[in-house]
VEXPA-678107 format. One record per residue (C-alpha): y, z, x; residue number from 1. Coordinates in nm, 4 decimals, padded with zeros to 6 digits. Layout:
<nodes>
+----------+----------+----------+--------+
:        Y :        Z :        X : badren :
+----------+----------+----------+--------+
:        Y :        Z :        X :    NUM :
...
+----------+----------+----------+--------+
</nodes>
This chain:
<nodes>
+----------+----------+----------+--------+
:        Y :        Z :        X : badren :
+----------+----------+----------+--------+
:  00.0000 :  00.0000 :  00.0000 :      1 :
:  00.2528 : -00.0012 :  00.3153 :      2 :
:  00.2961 : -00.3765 :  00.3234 :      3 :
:  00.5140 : -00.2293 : -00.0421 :      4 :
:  00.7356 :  00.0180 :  00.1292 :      5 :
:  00.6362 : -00.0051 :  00.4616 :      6 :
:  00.5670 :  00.2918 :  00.7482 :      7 :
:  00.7835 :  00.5148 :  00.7078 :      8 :
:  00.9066 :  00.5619 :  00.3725 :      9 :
:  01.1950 :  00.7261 :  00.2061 :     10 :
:  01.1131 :  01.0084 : -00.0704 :     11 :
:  01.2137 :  00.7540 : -00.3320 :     12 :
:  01.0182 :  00.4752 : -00.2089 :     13 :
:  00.7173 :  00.6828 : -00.1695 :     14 :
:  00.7264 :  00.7509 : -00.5671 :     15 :
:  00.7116 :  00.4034 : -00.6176 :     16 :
:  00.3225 :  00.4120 : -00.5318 :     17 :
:  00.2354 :  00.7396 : -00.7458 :     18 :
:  00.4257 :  00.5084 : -01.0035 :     19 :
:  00.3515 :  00.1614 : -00.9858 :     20 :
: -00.0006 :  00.1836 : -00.7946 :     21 :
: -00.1849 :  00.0057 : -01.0611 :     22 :
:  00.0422 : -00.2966 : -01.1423 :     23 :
:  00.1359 : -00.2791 : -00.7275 :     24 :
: -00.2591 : -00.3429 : -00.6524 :     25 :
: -00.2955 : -00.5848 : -00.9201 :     26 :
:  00.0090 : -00.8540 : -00.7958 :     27 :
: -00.0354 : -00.8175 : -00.4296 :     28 :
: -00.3844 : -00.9290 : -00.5484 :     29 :
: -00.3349 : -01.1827 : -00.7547 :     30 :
:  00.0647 : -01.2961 : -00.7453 :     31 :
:  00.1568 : -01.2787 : -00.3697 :     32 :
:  00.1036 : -01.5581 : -00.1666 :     33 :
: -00.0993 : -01.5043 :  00.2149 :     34 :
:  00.2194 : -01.5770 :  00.3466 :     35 :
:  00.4731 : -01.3841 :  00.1599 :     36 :
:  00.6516 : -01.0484 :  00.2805 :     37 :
:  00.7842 : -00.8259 :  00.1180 :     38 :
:  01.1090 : -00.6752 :  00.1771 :     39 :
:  01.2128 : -00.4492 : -00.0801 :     40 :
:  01.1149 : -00.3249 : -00.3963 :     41 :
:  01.3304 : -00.0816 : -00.6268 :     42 :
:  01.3173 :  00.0609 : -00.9592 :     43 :
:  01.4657 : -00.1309 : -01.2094 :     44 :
:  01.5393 : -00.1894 : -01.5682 :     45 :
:  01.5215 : -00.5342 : -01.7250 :     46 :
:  01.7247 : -00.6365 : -01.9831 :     47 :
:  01.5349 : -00.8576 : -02.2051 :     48 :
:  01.7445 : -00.9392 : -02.5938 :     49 :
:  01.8225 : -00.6171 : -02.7248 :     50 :
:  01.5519 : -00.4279 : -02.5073 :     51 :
:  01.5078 : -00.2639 : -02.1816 :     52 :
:  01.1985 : -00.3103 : -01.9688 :     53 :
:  01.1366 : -00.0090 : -01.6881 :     54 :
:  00.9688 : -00.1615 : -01.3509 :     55 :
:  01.0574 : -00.2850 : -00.9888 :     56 :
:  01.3030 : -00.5554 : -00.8713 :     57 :
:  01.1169 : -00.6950 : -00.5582 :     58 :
:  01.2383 : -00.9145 : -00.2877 :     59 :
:  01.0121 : -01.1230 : -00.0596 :     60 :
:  01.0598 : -01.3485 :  00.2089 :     61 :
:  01.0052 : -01.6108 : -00.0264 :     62 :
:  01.0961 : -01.4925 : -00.4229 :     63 :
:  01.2683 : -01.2312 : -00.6127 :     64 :
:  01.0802 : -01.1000 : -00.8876 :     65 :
:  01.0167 : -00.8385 : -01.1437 :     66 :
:  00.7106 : -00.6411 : -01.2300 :     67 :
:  00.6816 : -00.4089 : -01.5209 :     68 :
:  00.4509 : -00.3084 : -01.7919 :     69 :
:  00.3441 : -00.6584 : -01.9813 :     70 :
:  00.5860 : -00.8041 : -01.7623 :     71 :
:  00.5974 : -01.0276 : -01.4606 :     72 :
:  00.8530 : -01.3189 : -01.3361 :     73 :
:  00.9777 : -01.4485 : -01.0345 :     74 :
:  01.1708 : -01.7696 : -00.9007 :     75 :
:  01.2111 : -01.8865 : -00.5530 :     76 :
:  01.5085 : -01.7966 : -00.3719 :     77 :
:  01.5910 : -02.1320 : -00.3671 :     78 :
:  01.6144 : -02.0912 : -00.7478 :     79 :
:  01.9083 : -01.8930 : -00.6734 :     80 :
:  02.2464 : -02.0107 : -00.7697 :     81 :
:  02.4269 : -01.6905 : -00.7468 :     82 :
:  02.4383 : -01.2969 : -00.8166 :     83 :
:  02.6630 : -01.0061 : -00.8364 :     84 :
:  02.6157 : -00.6460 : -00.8929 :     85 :
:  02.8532 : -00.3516 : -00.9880 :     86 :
:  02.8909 : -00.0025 : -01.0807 :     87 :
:  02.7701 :  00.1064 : -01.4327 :     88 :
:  03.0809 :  00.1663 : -01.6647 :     89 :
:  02.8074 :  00.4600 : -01.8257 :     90 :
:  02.7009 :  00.6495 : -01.5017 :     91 :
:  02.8778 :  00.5811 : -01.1727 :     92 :
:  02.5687 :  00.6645 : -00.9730 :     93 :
:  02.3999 :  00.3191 : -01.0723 :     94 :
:  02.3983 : -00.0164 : -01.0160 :     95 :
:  02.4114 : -00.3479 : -01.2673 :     96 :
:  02.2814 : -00.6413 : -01.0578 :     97 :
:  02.2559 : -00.9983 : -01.2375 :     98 :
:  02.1263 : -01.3275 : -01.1041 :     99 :
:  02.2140 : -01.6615 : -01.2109 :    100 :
:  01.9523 : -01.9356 : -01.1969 :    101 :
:  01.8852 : -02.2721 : -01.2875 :    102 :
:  01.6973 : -02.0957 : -01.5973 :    103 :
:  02.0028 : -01.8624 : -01.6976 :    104 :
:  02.1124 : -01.5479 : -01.6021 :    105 :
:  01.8940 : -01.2370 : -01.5585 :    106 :
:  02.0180 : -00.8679 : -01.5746 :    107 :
:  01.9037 : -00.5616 : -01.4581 :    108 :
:  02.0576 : -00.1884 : -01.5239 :    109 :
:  02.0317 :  00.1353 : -01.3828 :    110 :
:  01.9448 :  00.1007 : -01.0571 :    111 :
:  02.0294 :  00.4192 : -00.8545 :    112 :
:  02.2786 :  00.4157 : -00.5838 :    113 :
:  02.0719 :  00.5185 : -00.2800 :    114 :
:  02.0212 :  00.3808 :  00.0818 :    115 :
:  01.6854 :  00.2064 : -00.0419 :    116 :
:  01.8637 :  00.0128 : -00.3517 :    117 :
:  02.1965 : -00.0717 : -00.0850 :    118 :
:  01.8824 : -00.2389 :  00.1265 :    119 :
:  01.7888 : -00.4394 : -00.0879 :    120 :
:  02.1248 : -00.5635 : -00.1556 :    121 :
:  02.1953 : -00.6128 :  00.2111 :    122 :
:  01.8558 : -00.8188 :  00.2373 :    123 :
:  01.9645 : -00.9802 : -00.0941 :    124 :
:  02.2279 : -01.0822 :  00.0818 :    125 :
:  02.1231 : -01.2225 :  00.4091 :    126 :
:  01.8848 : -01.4270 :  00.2392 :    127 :
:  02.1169 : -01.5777 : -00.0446 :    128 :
:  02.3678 : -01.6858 :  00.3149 :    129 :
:  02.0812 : -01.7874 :  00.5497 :    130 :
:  01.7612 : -01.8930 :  00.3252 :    131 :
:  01.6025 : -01.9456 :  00.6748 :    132 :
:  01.6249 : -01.6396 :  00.8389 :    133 :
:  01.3745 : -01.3889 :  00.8918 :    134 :
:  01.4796 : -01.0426 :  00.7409 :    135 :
:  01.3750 : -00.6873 :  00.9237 :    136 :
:  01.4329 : -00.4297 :  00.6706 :    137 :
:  01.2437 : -00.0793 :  00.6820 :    138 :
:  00.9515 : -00.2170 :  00.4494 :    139 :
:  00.8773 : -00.4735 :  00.7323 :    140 :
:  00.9238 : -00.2956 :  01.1024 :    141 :
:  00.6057 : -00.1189 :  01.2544 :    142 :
:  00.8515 :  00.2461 :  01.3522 :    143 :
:  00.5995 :  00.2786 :  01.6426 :    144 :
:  00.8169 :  00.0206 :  01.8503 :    145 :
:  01.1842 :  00.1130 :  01.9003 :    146 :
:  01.4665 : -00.1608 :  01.8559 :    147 :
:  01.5489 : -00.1810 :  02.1873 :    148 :
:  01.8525 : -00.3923 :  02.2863 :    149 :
:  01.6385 : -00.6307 :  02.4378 :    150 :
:  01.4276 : -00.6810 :  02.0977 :    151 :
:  01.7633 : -00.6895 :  01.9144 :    152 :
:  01.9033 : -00.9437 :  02.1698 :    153 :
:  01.5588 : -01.1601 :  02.0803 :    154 :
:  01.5793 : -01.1053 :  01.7192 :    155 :
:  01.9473 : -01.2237 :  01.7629 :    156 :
:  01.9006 : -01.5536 :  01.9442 :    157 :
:  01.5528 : -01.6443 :  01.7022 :    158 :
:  01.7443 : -01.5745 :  01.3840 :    159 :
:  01.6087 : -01.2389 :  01.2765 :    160 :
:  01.8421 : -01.0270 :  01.0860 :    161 :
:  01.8008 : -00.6385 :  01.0884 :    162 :
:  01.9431 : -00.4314 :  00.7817 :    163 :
:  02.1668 : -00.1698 :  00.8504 :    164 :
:  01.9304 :  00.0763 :  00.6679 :    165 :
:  01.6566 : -00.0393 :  00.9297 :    166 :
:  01.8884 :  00.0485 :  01.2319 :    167 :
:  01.9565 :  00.3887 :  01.1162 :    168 :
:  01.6104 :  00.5198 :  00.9965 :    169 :
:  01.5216 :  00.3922 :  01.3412 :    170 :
:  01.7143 :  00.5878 :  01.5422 :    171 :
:  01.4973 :  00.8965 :  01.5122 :    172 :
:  01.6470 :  01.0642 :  01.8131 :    173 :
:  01.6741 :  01.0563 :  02.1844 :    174 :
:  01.3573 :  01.2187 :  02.2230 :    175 :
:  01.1469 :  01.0047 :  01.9901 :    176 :
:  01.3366 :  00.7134 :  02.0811 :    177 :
:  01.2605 :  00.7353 :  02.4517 :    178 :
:  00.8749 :  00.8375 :  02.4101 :    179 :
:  00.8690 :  00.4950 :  02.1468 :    180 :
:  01.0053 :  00.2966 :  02.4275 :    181 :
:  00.8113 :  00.4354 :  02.6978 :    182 :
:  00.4824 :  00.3600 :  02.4814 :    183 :
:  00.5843 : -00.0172 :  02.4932 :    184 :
:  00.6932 : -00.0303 :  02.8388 :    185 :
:  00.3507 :  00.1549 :  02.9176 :    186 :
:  00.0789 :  00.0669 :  02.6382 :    187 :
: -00.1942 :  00.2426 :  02.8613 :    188 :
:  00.0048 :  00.5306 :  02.9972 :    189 :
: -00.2133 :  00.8327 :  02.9662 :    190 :
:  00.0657 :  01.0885 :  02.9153 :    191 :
:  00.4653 :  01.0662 :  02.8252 :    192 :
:  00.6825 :  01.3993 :  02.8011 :    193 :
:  01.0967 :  01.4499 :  02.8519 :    194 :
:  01.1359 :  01.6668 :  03.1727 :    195 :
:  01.3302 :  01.5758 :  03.5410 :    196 :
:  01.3037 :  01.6014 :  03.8759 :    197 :
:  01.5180 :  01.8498 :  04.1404 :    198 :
:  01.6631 :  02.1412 :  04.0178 :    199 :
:  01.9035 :  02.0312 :  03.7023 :    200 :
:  01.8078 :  01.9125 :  03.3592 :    201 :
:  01.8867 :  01.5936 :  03.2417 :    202 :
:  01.8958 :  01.4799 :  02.8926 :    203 :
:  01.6564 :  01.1707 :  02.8438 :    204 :
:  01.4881 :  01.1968 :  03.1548 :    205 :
:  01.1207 :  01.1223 :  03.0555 :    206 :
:  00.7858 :  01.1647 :  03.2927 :    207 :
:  00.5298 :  00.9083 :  03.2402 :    208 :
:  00.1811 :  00.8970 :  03.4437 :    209 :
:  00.0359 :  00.5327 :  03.3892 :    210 :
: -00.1066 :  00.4134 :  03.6847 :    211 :
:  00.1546 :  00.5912 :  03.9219 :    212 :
:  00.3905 :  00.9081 :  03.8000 :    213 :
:  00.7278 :  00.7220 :  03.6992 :    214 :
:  01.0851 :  00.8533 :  03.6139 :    215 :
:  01.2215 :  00.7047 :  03.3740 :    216 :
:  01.6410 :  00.7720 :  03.2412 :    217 :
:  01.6745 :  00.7061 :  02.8952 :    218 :
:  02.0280 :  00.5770 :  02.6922 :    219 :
:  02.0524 :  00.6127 :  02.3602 :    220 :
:  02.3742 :  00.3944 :  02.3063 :    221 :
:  02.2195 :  00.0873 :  02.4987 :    222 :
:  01.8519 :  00.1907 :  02.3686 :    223 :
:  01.7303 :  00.1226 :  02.7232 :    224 :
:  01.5512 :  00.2765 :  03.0009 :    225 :
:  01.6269 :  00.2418 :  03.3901 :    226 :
:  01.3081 :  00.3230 :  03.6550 :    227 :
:  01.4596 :  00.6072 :  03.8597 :    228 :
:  01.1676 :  00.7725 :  04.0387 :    229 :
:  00.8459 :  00.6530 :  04.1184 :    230 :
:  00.5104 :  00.9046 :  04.2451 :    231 :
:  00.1208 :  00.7610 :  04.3321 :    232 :
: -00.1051 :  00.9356 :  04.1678 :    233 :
: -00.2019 :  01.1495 :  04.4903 :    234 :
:  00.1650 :  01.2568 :  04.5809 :    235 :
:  00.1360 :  01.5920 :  04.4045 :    236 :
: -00.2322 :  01.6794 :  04.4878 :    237 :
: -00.2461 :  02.0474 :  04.5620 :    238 :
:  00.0826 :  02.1106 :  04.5037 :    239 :
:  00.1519 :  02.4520 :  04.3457 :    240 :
:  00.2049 :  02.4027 :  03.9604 :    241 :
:  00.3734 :  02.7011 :  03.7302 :    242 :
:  00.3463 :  02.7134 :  03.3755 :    243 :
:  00.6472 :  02.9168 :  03.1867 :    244 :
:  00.6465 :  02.9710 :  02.7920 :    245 :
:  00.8642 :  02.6289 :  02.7654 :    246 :
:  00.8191 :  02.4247 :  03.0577 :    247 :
:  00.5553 :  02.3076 :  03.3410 :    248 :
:  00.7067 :  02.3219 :  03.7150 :    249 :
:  00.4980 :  02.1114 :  03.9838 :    250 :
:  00.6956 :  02.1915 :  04.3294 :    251 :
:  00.6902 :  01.9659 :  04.6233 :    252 :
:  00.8794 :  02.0069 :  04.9865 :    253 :
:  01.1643 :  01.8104 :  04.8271 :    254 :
:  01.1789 :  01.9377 :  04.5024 :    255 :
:  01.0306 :  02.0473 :  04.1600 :    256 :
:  00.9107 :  01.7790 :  03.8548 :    257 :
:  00.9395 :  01.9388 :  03.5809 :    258 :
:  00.7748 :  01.8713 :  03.2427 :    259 :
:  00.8666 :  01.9741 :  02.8829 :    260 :
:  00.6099 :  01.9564 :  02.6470 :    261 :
:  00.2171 :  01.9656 :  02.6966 :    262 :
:  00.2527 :  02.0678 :  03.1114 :    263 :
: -00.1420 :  02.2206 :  03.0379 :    264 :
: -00.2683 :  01.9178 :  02.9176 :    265 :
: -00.0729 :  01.6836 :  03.1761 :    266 :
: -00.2490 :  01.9478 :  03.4232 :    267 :
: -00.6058 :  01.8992 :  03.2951 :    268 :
: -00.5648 :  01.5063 :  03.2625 :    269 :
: -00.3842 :  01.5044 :  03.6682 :    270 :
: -00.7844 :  01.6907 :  03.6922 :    271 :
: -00.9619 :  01.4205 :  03.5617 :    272 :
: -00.8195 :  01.1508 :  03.7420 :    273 :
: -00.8850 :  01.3286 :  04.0735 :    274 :
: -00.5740 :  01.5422 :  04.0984 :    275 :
: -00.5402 :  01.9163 :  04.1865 :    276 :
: -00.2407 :  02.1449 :  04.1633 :    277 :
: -00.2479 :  02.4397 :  04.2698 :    278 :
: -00.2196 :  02.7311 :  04.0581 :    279 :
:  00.0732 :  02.9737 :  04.1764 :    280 :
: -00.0286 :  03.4059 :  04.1338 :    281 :
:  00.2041 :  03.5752 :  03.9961 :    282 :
:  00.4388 :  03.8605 :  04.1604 :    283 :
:  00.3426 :  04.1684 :  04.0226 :    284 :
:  00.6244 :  04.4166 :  03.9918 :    285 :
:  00.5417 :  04.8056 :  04.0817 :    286 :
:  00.6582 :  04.9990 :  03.7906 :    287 :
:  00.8192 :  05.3576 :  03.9073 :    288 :
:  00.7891 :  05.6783 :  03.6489 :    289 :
:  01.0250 :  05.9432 :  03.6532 :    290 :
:  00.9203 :  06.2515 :  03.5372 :    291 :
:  01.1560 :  06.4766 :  03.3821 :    292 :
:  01.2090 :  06.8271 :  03.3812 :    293 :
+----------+----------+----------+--------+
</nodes>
């Protein structure tokens, strides 16, 4: 049901399964065509003569459409002559959206002002201007790959639009942001963390062990990463390693590497592949009594 409202869902688009799975399963099975994507759905009411039909509005790469109850339409977006929508003159909250075809006009009423419904009108949009274009909204991206400038740059130059909806429910953070891009740069790197090297924190400094122990700086406004540092595998074997309640230290004669999250685990893996730290004993401090009087 994903390939409806994609990865990682909003609340509202989430409800749309517990309340459309039935007529959902039946037109991806027998209206969509193998090559048709879909890039939005929202709840929607039709108006049909003096009645008003409760279902989705859906957008595809290919057709806008409607699915409700004893109900189901769509035209090709080359059908499309024109549309507007506006606030409701009854409740400011929702939307009035009509299209004009080569069939008439078709109306649709109360759809709720929310980031998922202003998505759809952005796609809407994009595809009514450029018919060719390839639209990434959050329905479509996989959130397990970042949209790194360089993928942006690519989309840019191949004619792949991005909704602005997309580019903010991907920007989960620095921290989840660099780990996404980290995955990508290193598909079979065993272990990814935030920590630094030398004495001082940096923010979006990220260790990866692949192949070799790497370095990496992350940027958050450029959504890029720059190589700073670069280990083999055997530089840190026997080096004395200290876990503390929030962070993993692994010295060496020029400094410390320091690792964030999961320094136990990165320990046993740096095991498996051949690796031993060295574990450092503790100081014990001689505790003096005073007896009184």
């Amino acid at each position: 049901m994903y390939n409806w409202i994609g990865s990682k869902p909003t609340f509202s688009q989430k409800s749309l399964i517990s309340q459309f799975e039935p007529l959902l399963l039946e037109a991806e099975k027998n209206c969509l065509h193998s090559d048709e994507v879909i890039l939005k759905a929202i709840e929607a009411e039709f108006v049909k003569n003096e009645t008003k039909v409760f279902g989705l509005l859906i957008l595809t790469s290919r057709y806008f459409a409607f699915l409700g109850l004893n109900e189901y339409f769509r035209y090709s977006l080359e059908e499309l002559l024109d549309y507007r929508f506006d606030t409701d003159i009854n409740n400011k909250d929702n939307w009035n959206l009509s299209f004009l075809t080569n069939h008439g006009h078709l109306n649709y009423e109360n759809i709720n002002k929310n980031e998922d419904s202003k998505e759809f009108l952005d796609a809407l949009e994009m595809k009514f201007a450029h018919p060719e274009y390839t639209i990434q909204t959050t329905v479509t991206h996989d959130f397990k790959y970042l949209l790194t400038a360089e993928r942006l740059h690519d989309y840019h130059i191949k004619n792949i639009q991005v909704t602005p909806f997309l580019l903010k429910r991907d920007n989960m953070g620095i921290s989840k942001n660099g780990i996404r891009m980290l995955q990508e740069l290193h598909p079979s790197a065993k272990f990814i963390s935030e920590g630094y090297y030398q004495d001082e924190q940096k923010v979006g400094n990220f260790i990866t062990i692949d192949k070799d122990i790497l370095l990496y700086e992350y940027n958050n406004k450029t959504r890029s990463a720059a190589l700073i540092k670069k280990w083999p595998l055997t530089f840190f074997n026997g080096m004395p390693v200290n876990h503390g309640r929030m962070e993993t230290e692994i010295a060496d004669p020029s400094g410390k590497l320091v690792i964030s999250d999961n320094g136990r685990f990165c320990e046993t893996l740096l095991a498996k592949m051949g690796i031993t730290l060295t574990k450092q004993q503790k100081k014990w401090q001689k505790l003096f009594s005073f007896k009184i009087s």
